[in-house]
C-alpha positions in Angstrom: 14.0 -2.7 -1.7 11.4 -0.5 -1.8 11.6 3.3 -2.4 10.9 5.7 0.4 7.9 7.3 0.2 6.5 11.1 -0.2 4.9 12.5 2.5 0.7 11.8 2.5 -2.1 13.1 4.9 -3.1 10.4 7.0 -6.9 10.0 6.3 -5.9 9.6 2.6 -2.9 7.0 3.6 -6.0 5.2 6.0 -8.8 4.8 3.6 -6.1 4.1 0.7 -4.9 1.3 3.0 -8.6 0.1 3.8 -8.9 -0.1 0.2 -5.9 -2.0 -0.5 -6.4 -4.6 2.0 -10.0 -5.0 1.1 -9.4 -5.8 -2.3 -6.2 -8.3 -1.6 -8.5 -10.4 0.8 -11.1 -10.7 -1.9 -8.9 -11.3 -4.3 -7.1 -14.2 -2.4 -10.5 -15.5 -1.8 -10.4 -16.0 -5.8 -6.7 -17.9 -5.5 -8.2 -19.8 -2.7 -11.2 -21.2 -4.8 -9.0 -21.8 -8.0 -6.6 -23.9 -5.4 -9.0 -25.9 -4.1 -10.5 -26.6 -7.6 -6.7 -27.6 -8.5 -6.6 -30.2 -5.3 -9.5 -31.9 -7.0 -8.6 -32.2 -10.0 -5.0 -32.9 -9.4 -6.1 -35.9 -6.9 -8.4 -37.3 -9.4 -5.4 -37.2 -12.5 -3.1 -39.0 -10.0 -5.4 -41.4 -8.8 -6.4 -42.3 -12.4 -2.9 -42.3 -13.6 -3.9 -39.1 -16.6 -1.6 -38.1 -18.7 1.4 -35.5 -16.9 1.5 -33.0 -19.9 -2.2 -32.0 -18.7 -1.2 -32.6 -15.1 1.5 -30.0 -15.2 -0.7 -27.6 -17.2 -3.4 -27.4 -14.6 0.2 -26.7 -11.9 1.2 -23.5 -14.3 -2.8 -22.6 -14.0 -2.5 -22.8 -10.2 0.9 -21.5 -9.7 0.1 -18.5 -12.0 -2.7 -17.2 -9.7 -0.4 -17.8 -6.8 2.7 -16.1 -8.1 0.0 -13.3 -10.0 -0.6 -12.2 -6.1 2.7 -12.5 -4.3 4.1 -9.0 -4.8 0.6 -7.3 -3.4 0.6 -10.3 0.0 4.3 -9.1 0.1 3.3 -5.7 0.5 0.4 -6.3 2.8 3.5 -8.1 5.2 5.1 -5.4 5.1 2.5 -2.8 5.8 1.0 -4.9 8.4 3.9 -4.5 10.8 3.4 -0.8 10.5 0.2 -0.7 11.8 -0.9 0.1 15.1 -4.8 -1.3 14.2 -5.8 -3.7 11.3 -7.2 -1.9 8.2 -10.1 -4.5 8.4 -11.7 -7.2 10.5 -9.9 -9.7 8.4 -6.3 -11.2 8.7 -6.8 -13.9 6.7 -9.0 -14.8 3.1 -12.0 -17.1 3.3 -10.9 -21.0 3.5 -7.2 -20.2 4.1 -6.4 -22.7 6.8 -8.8 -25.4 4.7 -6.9 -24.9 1.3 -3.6 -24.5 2.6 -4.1 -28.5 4.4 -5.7 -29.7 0.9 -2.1 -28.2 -0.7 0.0 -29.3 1.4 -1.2 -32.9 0.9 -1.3 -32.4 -2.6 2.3 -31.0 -3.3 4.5 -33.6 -1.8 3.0 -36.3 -4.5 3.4 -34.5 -7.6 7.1 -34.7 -8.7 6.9 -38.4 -7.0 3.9 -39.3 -9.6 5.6 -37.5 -12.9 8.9 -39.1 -11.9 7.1 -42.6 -12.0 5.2 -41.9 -15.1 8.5 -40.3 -17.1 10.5 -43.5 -15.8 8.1 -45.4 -17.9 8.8 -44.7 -21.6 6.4 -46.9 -22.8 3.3 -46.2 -20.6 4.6 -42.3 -21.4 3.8 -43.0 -25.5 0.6 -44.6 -24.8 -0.9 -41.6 -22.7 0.3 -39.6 -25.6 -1.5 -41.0 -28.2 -3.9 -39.2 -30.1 -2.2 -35.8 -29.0 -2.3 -33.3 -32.0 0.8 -31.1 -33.0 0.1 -28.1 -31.4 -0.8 -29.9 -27.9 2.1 -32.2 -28.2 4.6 -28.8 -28.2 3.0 -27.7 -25.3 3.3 -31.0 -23.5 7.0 -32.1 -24.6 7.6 -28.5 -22.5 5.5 -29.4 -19.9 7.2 -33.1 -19.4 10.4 -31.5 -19.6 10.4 -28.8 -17.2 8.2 -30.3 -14.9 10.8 -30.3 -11.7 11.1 -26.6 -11.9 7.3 -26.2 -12.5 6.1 -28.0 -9.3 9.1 -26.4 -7.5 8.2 -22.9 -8.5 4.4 -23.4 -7.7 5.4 -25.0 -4.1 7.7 -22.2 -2.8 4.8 -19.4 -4.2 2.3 -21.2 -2.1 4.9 -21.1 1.0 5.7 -17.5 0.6 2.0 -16.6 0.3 1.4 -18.2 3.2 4.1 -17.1 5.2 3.2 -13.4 4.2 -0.5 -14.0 5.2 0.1 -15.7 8.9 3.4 -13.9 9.6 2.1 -10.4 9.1 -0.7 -11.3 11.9 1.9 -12.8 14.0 4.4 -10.1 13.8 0.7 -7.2 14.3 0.1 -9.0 17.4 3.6 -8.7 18.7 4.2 -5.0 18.7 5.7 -4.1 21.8 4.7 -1.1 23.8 7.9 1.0 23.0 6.7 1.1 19.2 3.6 1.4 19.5 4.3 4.5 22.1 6.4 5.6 18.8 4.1 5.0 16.6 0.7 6.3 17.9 3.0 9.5 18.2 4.3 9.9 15.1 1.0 9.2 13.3 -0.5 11.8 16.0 2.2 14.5 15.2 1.6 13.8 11.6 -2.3 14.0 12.3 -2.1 17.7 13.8 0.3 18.7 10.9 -2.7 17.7 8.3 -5.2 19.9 10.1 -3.1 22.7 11.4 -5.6 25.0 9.8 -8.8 23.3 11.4 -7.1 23.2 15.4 -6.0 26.9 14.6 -9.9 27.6 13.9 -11.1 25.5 16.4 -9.1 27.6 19.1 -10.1 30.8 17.6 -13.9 29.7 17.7 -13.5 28.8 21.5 -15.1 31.2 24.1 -15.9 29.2 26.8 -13.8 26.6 27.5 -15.9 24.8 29.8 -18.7 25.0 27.1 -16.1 23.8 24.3 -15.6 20.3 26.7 -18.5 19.4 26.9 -19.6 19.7 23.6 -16.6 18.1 22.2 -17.6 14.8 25.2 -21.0 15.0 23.6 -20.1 14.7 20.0 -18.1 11.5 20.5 -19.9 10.0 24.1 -22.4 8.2 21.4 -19.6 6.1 19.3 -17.9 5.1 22.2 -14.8 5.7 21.2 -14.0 9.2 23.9 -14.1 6.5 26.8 -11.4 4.5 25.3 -9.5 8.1 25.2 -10.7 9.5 28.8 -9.5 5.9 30.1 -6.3 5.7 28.2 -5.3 9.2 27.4 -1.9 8.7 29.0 -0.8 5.7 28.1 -1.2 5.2 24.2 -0.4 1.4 24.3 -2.7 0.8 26.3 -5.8 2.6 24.3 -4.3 0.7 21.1 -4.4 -2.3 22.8 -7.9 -1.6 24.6 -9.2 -0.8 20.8 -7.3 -3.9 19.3 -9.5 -6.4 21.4 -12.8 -5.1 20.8 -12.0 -5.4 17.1 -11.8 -1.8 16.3 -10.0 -0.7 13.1 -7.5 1.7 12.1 -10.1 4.4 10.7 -11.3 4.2 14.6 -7.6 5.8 15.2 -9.0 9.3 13.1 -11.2 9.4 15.6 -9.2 9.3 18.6 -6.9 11.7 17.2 -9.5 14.4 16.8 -10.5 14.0 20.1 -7.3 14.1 21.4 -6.3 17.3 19.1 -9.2 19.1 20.0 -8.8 18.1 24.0 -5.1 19.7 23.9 -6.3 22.6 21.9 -8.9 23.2 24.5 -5.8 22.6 27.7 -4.2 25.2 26.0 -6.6 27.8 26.2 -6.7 26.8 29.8 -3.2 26.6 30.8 -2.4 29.7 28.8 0.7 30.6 26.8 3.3 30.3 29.2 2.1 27.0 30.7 2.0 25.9 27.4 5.6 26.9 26.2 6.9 24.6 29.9 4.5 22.0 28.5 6.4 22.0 25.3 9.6 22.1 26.7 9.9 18.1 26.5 9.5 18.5 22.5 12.2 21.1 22.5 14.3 20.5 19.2 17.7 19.3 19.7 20.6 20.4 18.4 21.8 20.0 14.9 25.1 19.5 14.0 25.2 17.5 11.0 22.0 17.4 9.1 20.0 19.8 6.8 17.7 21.8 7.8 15.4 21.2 5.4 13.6 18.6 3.9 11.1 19.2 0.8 11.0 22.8 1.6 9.7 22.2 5.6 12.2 21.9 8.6 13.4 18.8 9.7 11.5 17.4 12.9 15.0 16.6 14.6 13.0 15.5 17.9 10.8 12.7 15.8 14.8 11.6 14.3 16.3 11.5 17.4 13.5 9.8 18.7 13.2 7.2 16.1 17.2 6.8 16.8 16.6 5.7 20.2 14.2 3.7 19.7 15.4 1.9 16.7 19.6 1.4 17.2 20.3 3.4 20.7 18.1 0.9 22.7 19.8 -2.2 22.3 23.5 -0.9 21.0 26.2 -3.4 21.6 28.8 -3.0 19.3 29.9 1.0 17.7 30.1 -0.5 14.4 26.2 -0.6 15.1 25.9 3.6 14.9 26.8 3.1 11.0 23.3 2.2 10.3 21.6 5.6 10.7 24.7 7.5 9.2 24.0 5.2 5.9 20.1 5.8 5.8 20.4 9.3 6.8 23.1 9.9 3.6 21.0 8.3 1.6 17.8 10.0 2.3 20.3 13.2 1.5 19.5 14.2 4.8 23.1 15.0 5.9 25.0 18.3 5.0 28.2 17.6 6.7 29.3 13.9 5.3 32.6 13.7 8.1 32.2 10.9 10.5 33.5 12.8 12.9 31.3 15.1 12.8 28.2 12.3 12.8 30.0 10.7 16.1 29.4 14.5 17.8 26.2 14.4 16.7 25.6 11.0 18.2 27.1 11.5 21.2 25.5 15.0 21.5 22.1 13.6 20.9 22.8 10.4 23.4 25.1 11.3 25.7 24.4 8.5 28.0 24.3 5.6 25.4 25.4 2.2 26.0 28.4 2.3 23.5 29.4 5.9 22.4 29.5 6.8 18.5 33.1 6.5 17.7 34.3 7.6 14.0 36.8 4.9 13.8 34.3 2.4 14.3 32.1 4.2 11.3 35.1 4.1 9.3 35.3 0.3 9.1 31.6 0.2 7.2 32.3 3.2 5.5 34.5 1.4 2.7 33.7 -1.2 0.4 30.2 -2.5 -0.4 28.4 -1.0 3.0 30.0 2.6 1.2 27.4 2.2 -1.3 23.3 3.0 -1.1 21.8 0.3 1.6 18.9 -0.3 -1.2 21.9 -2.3 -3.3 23.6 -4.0 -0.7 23.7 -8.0 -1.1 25.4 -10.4 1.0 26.7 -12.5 -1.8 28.5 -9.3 -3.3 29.7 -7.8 0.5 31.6 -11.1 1.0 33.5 -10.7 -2.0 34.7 -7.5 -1.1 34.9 -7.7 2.6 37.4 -5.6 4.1 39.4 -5.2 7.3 36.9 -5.6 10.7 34.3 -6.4 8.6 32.2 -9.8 9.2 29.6 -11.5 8.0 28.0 -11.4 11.3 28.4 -7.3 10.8 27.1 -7.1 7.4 23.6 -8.7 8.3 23.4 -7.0 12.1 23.5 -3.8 9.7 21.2 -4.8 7.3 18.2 -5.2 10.2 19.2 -1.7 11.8 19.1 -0.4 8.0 15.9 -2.0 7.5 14.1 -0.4 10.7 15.3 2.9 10.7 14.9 3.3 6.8 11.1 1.9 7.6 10.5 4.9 10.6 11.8 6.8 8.2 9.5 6.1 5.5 7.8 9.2 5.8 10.4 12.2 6.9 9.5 13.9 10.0 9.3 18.0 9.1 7.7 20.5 10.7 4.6 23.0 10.1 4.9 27.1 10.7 3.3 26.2 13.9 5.7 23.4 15.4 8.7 25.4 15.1 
């Protein structure tokens, strides 16, 4: 599992990610070309009965390119889900769907056509002939471990499909609740990167009505301030107004600055008390439990609790559930009071009105054994051995998604700038 990240501005995270994706879809445009040119030459061995030594060779080509990419479409899967708008116009590399058919035809006749060939001794010594010493090692490896090489080279060309179409799938079905979640915590995270740029921007304002209108003017030309004047109030809706005219994620900057500047510019208005009952929604809860401290900032518990809600509170059914954010939160070193007791107050404290209240008991029965340990070791084979009492199965993998998301909000630690506090 991957390692939890440092915190990074968001323009650099943005045009690092641009980058990133950029280069993967030209890249996979390469793979794609180097499978089709295996299609055609694999059809033509088969269909001209050639030699399976040279057969499989051109399979390791193939599969090499296939499984050279995997861990890069593996994490574009993974990143894609975390996006509220597509790093670039494309989702998928030139001639997917066209190479992809041409494979799948292909695959399901190679082990069939070296089993047929490798039956026949004799018809095997006669395409050998003439093979010199060096080419003959290769080839006795080849003919031997055949099975394994087509079955490698077929489940790499799955999985890098499956990352490829899934990631779309799973970017297109975002529900509103995370994306609500998300715009804010990219937002928040926005105004933490240019605290000292909104700080001068308020200072510089003496007219407010002036200030408006120049701020409308600098962004009425892109288009991009009537998809925030429409939508300024409902986040999902901007995303999704932005998502169907094709607009990327750089085009969220942009709306951020407006909307940064815009609040900067209702605070001069509403003045500093108006603003503190304005704020009183994003008062920070109480902490019982945790640090207060992360990387030398204070914790943003209002972003935690949040992510809490959203995450595991939401849909609760069972308190063995509540274990999942007592694990990721000790494992981040987050917590400075390790009693589960002391978590369930905290819970219950923070979601008084939850489906199924936090009960210690209930984090006792994960708390022991395997699910004890760091969620980035936990492994199902491993957990059944040493299952213990109220443990299941059933629980074990229920955990491991709730582990999963909240360690993914988490990705990047909520803290707090001088200013939020």
């Amino acid at each position: 599992m991957e390692e939890i990240a440092s915190q990074i501005d968001l323009e650099t995270l943005i045009s690092e990610r641009h980058y990133r994706h950029n280069r993967l879809m030209k890249d996979l445009d390469s793979v794609m070309e180097v499978l089709l040119s295996f299609c055609e030459q694999a059809e033509w061995m088969m269909e001209h009965d050639y030699r399976i030594g040279e057969l499989i060779g051109e399979v390791i080509v193939a599969s090499t390119e296939v499984e050279h990419i995997l861990p890069r479409t593996k994490d574009y899967f993974e990143e894609y889900q975390r996006m509220l708008l597509p790093a670039i116009d494309r989702s998928k590399p030139k001639n997917f769907d066209k190479t992809l058919g041409k494979i799948k035809g292909v695959l399901p006749r190679l082990k069939p056509y070296c089993d047929n060939i490798k039956e026949d001794e004799e018809a095997l010594k006669t395409f050998r002939n003439g093979e010199v010493d060096l080419t003959n090692k290769f080839n006795d490896k080849y003919i031997a471990n055949y099975e394994e090489v087509i079955e490698n080279f077929t489940a790499a060309v799955y999985t890098m499909e499956r990352h490829v179409v899934e990631s779309q799938k799973k970017h297109d079905a975002i529900s509103d609740d995370i994306i609500k979640l998300q715009f804010d915590t990219m937002f928040r995270q926005y105004c933490v990167d240019k605290n000292d740029e909104l700080a001068e921007y308020h200072e510089e304002i003496e007219d407010i009505a002036s200030a408006k209108s120049e701020l409308i003017a600098a962004y009425q030309s892109s288009g991009l301030y009537t998809y925030y004047h429409q939508h300024k109030n409902r986040p999902e809706m901007l995303v999704r107004a932005l998502k169907g005219d094709n607009k990327y994620e750089t085009s969220l900057l942009t709306i951020f600055d407006i909307k940064s500047r815009m609040d900067v510019i209702q605070k001069c208005k509403r003045g500093e008390k108006q603003r503190d009952e304005e704020q009183g929604d994003n008062v920070q809860p109480v902490n019982l439990v945790f640090k207060k401290n992360y990387n030398g900032k204070p914790l943003d518990f209002f972003t935690i609790r949040k992510y809490l809600e959203v995450k595991l509170v939401k849909d609760i059914k069972h308190k063995y559930e509540w274990y999942s954010g007592y694990r990721i939160f000790h494992d981040l070193k987050l917590l400075d009071d390790f009693a589960l007791t002391s978590y369930a107050e905290q819970m219950n404290t923070w979601f008084p009105d939850a489906k199924v209240p936090c009960d210690a008991d209930a984090l006792g029965d994960y708390f022991t054994g395997h699910t004890s340990k760091n969620y980035n070791i936990w492994d199902e084979a491993t957990f059944l051995k040493e299952i213990k009492n109220n443990q299941s199965k059933r629980g074990f993998r229920k955990l491991c998604d709730l582990c999963h998301d909240i360690k993914d909000a988490m990705k990047i630690v909520p803290t707090l700038n001088p200013r939020q506090q």
